[in-house]
N, C-alpha and C positions, 0 to 999 in steps of 0.2 A: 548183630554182633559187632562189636568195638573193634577197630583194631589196636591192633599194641605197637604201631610205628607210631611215632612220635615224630613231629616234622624240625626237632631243632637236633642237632649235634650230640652224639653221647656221650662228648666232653662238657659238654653244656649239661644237660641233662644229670651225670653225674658231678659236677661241678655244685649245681643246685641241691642234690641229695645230699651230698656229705657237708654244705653249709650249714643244712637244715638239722643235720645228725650231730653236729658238732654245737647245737644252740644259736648259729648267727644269727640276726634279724638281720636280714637280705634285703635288697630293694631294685627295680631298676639300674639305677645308679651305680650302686656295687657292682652288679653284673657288668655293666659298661665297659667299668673302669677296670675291672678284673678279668671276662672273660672276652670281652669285645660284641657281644651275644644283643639280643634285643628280642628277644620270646618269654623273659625269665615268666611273665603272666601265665600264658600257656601251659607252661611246666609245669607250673603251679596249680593252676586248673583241673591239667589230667593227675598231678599225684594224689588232690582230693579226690576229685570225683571219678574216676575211675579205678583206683589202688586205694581211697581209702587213708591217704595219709593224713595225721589230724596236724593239720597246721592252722593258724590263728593269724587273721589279716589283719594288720590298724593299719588306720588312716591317718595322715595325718593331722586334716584339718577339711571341715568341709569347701572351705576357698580352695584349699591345693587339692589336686587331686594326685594323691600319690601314697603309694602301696609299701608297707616292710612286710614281710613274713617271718614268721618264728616257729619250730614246730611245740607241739605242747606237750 
């Protein structure tokens, strides 16, 4: 069985929720610069696969390696 602790902050945590509820394409970077935060992946990770939430990753480029998320 899973647990439901999350290891980042649930200002963080919800910070990422309501970006995602509100349509942002979030990224690392954002979070940085916004929440001071550095797990935004993670978050991201358990609200898919764990909760199921349908979010949609691009990339930017196969050179960069760098993530936005958006939900759908």
């Amino acid at each position: 069985m899973k647990s439901d602790q999350f290891y980042s902050g649930g200002t963080k945590i919800r910070w990422t929720c309501k970006a995602l509820l509100d349509l942002r394409e979030i990224s690392h970077a954002t979070e940085i610069s916004e929440m001071r935060g550095w797990r935004l992946g993670a978050i991201i990770h358990r609200l898919k696969s764990d909760y199921g939430w349908p979010i949609k990753t691009r990339y930017r480029s196969p050179e960069v390696v760098r993530q936005n998320w958006t939900a759908c």
